[in-house]
Backbone as XML, in Angstrom:
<?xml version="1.0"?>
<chain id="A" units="angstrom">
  <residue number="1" name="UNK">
    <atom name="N" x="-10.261" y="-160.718" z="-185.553"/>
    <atom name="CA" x="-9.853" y="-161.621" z="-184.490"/>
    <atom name="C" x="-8.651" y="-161.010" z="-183.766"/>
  </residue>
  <residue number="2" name="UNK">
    <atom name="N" x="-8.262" y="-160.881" z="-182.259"/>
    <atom name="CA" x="-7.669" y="-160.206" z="-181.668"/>
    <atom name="C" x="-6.888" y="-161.920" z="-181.373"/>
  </residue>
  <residue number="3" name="UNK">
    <atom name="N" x="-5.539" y="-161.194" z="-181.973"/>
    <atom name="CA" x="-4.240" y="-162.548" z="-181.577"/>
    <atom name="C" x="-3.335" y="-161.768" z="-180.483"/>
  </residue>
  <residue number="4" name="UNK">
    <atom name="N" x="-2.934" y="-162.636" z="-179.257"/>
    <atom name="CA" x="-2.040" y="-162.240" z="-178.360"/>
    <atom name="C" x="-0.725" y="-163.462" z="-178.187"/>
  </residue>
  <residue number="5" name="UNK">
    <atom name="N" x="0.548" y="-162.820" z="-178.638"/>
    <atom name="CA" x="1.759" y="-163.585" z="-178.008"/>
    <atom name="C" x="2.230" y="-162.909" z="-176.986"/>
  </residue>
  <residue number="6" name="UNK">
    <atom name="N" x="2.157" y="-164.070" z="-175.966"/>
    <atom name="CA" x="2.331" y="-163.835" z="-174.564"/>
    <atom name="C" x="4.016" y="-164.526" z="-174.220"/>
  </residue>
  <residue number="7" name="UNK">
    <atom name="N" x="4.999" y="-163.760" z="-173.937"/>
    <atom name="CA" x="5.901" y="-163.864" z="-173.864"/>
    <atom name="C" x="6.367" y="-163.839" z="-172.308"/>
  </residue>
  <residue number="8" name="UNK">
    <atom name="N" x="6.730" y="-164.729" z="-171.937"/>
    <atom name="CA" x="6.557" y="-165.041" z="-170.010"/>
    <atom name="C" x="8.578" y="-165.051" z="-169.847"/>
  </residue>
  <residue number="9" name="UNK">
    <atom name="N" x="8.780" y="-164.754" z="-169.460"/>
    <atom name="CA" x="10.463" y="-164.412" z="-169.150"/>
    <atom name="C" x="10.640" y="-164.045" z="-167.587"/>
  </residue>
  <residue number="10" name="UNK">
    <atom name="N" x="12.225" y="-163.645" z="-167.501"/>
    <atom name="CA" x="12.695" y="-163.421" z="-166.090"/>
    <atom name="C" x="13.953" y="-162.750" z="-166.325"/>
  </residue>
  <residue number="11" name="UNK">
    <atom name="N" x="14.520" y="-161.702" z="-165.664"/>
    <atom name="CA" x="15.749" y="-160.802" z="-165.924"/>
    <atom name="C" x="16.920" y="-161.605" z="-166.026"/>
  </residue>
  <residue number="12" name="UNK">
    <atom name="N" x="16.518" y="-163.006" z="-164.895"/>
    <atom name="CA" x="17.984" y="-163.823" z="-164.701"/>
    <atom name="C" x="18.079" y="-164.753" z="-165.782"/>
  </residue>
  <residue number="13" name="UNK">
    <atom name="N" x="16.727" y="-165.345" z="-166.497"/>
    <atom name="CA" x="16.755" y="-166.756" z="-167.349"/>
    <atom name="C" x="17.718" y="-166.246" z="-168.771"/>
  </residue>
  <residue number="14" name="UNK">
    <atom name="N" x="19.038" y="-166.843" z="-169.108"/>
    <atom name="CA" x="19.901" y="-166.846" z="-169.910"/>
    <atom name="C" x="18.856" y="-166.905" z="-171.319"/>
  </residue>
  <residue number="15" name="UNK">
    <atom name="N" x="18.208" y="-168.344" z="-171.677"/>
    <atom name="CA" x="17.734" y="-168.711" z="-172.831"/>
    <atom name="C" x="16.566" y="-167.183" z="-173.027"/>
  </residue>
  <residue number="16" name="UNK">
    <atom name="N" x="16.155" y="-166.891" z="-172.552"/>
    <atom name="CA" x="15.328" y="-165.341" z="-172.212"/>
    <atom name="C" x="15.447" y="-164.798" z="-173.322"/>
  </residue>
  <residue number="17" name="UNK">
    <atom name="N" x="17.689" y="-163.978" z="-173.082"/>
    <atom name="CA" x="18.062" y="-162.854" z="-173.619"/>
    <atom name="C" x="18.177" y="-163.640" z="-175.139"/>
  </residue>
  <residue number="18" name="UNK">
    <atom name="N" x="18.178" y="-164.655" z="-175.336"/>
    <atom name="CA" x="18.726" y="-165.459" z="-176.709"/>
    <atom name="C" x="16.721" y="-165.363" z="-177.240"/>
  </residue>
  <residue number="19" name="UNK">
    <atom name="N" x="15.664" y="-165.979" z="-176.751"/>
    <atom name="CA" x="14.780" y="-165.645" z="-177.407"/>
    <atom name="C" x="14.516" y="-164.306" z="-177.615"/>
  </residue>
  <residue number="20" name="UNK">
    <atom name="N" x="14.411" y="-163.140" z="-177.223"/>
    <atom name="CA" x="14.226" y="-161.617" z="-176.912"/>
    <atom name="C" x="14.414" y="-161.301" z="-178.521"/>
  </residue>
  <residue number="21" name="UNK">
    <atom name="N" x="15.448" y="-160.992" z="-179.286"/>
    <atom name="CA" x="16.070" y="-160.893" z="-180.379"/>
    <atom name="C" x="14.851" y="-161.419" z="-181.429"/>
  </residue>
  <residue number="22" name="UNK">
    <atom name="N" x="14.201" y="-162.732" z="-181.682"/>
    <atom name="CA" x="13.592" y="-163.437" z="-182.363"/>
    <atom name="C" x="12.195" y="-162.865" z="-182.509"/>
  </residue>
  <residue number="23" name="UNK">
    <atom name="N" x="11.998" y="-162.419" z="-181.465"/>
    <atom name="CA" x="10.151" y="-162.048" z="-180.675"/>
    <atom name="C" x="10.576" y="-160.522" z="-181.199"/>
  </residue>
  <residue number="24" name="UNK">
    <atom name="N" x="11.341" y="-159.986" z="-181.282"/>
    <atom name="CA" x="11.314" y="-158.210" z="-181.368"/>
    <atom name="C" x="11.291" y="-158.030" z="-182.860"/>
  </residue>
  <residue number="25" name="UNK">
    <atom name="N" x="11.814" y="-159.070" z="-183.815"/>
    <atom name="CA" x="11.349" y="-159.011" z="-185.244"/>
    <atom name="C" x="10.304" y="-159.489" z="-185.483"/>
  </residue>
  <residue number="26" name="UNK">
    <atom name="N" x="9.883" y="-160.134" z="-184.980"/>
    <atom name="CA" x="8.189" y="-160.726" z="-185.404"/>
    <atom name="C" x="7.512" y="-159.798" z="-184.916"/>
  </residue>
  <residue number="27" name="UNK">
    <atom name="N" x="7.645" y="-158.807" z="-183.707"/>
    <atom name="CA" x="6.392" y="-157.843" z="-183.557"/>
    <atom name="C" x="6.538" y="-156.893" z="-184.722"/>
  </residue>
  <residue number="28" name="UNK">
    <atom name="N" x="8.020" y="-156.513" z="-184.983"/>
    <atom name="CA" x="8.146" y="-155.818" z="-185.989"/>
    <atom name="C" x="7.131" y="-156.199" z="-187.191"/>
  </residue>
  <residue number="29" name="UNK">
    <atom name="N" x="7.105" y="-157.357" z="-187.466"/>
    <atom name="CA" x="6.688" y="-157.727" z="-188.685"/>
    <atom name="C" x="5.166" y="-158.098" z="-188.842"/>
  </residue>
  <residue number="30" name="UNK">
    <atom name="N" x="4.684" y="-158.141" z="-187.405"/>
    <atom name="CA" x="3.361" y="-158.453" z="-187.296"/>
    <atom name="C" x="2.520" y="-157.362" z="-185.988"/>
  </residue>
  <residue number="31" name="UNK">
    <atom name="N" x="2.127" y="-156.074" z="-187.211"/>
    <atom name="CA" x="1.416" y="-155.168" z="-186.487"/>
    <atom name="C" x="-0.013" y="-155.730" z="-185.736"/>
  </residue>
  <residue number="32" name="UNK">
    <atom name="N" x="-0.524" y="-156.995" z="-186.408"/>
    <atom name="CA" x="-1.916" y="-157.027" z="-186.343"/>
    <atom name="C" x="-1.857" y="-157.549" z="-184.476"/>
  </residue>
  <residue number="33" name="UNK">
    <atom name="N" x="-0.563" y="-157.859" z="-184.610"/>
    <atom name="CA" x="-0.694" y="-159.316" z="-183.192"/>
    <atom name="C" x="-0.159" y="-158.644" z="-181.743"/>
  </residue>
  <residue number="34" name="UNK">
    <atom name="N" x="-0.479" y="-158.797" z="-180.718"/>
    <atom name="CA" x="-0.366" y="-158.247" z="-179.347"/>
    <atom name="C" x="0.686" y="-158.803" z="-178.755"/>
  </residue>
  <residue number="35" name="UNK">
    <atom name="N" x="1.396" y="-157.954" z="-178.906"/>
    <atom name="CA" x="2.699" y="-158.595" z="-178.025"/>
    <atom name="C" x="2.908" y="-157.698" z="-176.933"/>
  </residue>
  <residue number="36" name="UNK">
    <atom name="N" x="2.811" y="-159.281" z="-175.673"/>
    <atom name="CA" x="3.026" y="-159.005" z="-174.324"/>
    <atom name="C" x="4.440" y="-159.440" z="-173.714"/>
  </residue>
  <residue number="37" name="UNK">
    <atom name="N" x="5.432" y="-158.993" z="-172.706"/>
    <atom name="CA" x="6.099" y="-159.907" z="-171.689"/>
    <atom name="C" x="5.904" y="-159.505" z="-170.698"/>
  </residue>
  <residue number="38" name="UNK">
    <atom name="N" x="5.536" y="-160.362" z="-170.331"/>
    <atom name="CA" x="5.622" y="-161.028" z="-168.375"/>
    <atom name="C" x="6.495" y="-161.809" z="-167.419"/>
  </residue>
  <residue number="39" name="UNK">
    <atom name="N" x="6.458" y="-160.905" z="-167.000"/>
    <atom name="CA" x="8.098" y="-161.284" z="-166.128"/>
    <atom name="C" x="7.371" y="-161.796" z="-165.172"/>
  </residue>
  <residue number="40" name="UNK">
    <atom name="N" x="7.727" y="-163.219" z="-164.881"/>
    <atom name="CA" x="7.295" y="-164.398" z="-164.521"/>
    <atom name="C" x="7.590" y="-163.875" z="-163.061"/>
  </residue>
  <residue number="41" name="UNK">
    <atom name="N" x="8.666" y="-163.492" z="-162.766"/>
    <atom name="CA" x="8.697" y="-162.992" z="-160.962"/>
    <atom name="C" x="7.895" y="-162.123" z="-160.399"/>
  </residue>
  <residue number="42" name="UNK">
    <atom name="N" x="7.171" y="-160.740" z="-161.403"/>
    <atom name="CA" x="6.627" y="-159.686" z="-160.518"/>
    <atom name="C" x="5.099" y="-160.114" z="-160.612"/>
  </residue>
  <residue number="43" name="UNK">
    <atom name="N" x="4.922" y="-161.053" z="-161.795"/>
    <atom name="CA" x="3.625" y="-161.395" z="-162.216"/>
    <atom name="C" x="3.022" y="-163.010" z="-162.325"/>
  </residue>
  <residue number="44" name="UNK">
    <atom name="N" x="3.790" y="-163.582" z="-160.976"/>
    <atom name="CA" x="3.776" y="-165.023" z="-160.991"/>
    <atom name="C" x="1.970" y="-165.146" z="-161.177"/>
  </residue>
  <residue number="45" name="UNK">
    <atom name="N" x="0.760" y="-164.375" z="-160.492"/>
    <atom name="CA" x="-0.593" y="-165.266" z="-161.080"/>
    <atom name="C" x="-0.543" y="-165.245" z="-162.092"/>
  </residue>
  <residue number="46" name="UNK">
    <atom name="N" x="-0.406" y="-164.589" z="-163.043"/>
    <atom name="CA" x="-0.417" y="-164.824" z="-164.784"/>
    <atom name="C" x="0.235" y="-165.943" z="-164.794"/>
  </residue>
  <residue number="47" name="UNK">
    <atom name="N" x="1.614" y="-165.867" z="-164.568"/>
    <atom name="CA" x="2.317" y="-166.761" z="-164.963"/>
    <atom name="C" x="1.708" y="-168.207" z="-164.281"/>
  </residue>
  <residue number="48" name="UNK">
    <atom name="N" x="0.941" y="-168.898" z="-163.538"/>
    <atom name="CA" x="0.425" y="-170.257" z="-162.663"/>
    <atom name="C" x="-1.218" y="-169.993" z="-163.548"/>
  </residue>
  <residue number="49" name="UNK">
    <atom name="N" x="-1.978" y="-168.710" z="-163.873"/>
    <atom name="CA" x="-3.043" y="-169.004" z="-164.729"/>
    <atom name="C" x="-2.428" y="-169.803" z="-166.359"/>
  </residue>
  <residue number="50" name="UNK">
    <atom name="N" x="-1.339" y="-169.563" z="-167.050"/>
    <atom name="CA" x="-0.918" y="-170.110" z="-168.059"/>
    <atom name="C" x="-0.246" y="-171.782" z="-167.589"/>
  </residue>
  <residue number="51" name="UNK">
    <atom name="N" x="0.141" y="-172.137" z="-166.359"/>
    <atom name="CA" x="0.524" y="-173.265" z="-166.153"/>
    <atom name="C" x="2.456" y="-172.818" z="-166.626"/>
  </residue>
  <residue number="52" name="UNK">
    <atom name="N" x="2.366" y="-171.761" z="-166.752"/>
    <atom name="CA" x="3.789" y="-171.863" z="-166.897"/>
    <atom name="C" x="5.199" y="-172.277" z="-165.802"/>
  </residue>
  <residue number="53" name="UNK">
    <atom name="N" x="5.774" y="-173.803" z="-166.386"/>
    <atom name="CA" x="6.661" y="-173.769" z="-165.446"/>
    <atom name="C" x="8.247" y="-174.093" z="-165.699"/>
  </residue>
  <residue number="54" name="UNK">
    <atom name="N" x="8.444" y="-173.603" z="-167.138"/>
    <atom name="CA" x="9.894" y="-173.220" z="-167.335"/>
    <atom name="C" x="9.640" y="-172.148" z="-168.440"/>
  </residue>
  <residue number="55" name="UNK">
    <atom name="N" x="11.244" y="-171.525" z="-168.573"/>
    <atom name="CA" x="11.415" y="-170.194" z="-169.436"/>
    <atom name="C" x="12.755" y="-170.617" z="-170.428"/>
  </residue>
  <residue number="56" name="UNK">
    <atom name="N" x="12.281" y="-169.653" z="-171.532"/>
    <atom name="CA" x="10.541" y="-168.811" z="-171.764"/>
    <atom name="C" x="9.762" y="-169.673" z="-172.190"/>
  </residue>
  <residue number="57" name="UNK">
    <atom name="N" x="8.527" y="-168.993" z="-171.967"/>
    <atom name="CA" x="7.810" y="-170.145" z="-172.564"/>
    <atom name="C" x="6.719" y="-168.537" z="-172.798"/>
  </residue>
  <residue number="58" name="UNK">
    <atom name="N" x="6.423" y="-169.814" z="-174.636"/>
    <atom name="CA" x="5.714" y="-168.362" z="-175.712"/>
    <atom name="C" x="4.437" y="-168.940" z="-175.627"/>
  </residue>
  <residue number="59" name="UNK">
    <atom name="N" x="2.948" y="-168.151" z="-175.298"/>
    <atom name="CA" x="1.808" y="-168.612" z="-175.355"/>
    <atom name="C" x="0.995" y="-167.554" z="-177.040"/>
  </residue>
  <residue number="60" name="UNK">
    <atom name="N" x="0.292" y="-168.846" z="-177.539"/>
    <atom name="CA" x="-0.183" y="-167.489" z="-178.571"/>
    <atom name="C" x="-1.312" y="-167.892" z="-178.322"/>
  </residue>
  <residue number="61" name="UNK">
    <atom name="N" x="-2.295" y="-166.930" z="-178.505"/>
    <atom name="CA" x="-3.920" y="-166.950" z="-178.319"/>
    <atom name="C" x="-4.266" y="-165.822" z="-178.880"/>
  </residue>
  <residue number="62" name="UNK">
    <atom name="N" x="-5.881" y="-166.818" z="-179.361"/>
    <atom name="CA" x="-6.704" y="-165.770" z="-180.444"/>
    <atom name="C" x="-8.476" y="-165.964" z="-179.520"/>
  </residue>
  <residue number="63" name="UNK">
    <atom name="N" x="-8.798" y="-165.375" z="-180.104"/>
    <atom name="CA" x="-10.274" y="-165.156" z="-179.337"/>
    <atom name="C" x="-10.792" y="-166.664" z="-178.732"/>
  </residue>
  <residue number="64" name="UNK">
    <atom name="N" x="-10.394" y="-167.990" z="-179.661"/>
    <atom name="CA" x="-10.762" y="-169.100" z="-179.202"/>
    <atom name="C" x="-9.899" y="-169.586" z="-178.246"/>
  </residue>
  <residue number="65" name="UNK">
    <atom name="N" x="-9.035" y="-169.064" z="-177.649"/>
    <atom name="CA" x="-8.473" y="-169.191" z="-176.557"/>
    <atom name="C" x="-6.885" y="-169.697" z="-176.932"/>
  </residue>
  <residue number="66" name="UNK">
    <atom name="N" x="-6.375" y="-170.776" z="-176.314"/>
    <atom name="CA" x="-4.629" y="-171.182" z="-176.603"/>
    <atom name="C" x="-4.425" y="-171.673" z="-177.915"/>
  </residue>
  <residue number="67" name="UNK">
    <atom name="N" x="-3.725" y="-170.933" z="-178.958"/>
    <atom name="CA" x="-3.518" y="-171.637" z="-180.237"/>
    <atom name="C" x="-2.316" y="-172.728" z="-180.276"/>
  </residue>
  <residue number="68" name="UNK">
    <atom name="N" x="-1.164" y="-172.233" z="-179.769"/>
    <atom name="CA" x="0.117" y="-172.484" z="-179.502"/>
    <atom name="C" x="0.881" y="-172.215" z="-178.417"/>
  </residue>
  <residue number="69" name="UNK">
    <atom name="N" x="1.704" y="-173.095" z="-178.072"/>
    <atom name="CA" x="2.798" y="-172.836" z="-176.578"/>
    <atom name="C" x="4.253" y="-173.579" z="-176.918"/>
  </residue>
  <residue number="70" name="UNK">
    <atom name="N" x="4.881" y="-172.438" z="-176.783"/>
    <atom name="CA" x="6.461" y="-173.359" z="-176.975"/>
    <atom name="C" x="7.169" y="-172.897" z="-175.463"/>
  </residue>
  <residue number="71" name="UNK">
    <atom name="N" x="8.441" y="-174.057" z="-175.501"/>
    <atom name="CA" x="8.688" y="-174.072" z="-174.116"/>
    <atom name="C" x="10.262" y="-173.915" z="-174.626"/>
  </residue>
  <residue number="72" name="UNK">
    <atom name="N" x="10.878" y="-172.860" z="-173.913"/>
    <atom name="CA" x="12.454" y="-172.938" z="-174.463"/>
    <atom name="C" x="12.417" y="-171.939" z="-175.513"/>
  </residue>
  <residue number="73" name="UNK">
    <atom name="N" x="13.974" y="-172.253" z="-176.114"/>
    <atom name="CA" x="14.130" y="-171.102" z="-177.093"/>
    <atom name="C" x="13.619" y="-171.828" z="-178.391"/>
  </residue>
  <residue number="74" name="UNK">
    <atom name="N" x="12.784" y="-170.945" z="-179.100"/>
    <atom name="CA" x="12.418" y="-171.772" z="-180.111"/>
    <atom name="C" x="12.426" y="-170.489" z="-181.195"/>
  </residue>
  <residue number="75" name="UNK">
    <atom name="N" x="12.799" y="-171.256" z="-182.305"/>
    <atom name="CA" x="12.860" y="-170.845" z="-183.935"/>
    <atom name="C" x="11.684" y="-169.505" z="-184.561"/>
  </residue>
  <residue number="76" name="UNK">
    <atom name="N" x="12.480" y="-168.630" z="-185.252"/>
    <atom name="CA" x="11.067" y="-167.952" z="-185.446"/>
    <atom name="C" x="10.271" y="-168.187" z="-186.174"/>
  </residue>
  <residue number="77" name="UNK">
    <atom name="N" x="10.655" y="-169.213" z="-187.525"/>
    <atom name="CA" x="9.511" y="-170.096" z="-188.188"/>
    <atom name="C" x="8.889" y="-170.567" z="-187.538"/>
  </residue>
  <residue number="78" name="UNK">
    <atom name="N" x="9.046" y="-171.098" z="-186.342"/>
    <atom name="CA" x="7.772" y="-171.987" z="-185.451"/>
    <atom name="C" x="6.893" y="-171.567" z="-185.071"/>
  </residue>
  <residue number="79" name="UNK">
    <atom name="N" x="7.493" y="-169.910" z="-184.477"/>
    <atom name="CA" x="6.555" y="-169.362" z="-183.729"/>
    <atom name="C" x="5.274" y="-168.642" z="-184.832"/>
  </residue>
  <residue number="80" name="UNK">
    <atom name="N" x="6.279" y="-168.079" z="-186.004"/>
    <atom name="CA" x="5.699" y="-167.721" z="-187.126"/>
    <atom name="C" x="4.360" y="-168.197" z="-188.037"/>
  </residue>
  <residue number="81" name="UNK">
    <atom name="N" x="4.430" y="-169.799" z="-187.547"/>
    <atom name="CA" x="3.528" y="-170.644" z="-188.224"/>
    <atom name="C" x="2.474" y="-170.649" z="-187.657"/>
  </residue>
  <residue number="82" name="UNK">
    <atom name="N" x="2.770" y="-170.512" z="-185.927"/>
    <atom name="CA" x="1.578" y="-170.604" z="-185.036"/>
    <atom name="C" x="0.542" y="-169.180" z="-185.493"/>
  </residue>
  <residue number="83" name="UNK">
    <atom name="N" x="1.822" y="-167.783" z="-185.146"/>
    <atom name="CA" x="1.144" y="-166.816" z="-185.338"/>
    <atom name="C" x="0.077" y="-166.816" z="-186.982"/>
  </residue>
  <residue number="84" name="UNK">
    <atom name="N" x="0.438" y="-167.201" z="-187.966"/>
    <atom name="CA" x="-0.460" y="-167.121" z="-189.171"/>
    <atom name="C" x="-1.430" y="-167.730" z="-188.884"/>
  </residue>
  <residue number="85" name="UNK">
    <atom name="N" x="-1.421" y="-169.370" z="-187.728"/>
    <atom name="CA" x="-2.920" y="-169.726" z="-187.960"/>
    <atom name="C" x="-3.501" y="-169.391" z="-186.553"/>
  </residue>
  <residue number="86" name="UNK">
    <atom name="N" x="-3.345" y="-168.385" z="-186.264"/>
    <atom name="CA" x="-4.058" y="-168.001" z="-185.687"/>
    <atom name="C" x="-4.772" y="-166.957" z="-185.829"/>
  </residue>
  <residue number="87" name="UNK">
    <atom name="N" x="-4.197" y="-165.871" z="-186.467"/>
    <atom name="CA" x="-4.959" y="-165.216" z="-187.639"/>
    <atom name="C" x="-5.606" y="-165.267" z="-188.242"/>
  </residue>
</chain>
């Protein structure tokens, strides 16, 4: 099963540089999973195909499409939990 965390950001959004840190140990820790960011300014259709409309906001998806979406800075257990069941 092909898992993607889609990480949607912006150079200026503060809460951004505070999630960034959280997301760079979990790729560390999770070879199997696709980690993307999209900078919500150069790549706004991605960003309006996800409905994204505040930052960051973390999308995870596995072949069955959206598993999980957090909005803001959020915990890496949270994101962590999503990523396992989506696996």
């Amino acid at each position: 099963m092909t898992v993607k965390l889609l990480d949607f950001y912006a150079d200026w959004c503060g809460p951004c540089k505070t999630q960034d840190p959280i997301l760079d140990e979990l790729e560390s820790d999770y070879n199997e999973v696709a980690f993307e960011k999209i900078d919500v300014d150069s790549k706004q259709d991605i960003a309006n195909q996800y409905e994204v409309r505040s930052l960051p906001t973390v999308v995870i998806e596995n072949d069955d499409g959206v598993v999980d979406r957090f909005i803001g800075v959020t915990q890496r257990e949270d994101i962590e939990t999503a990523i396992q069941q989506a696996l």
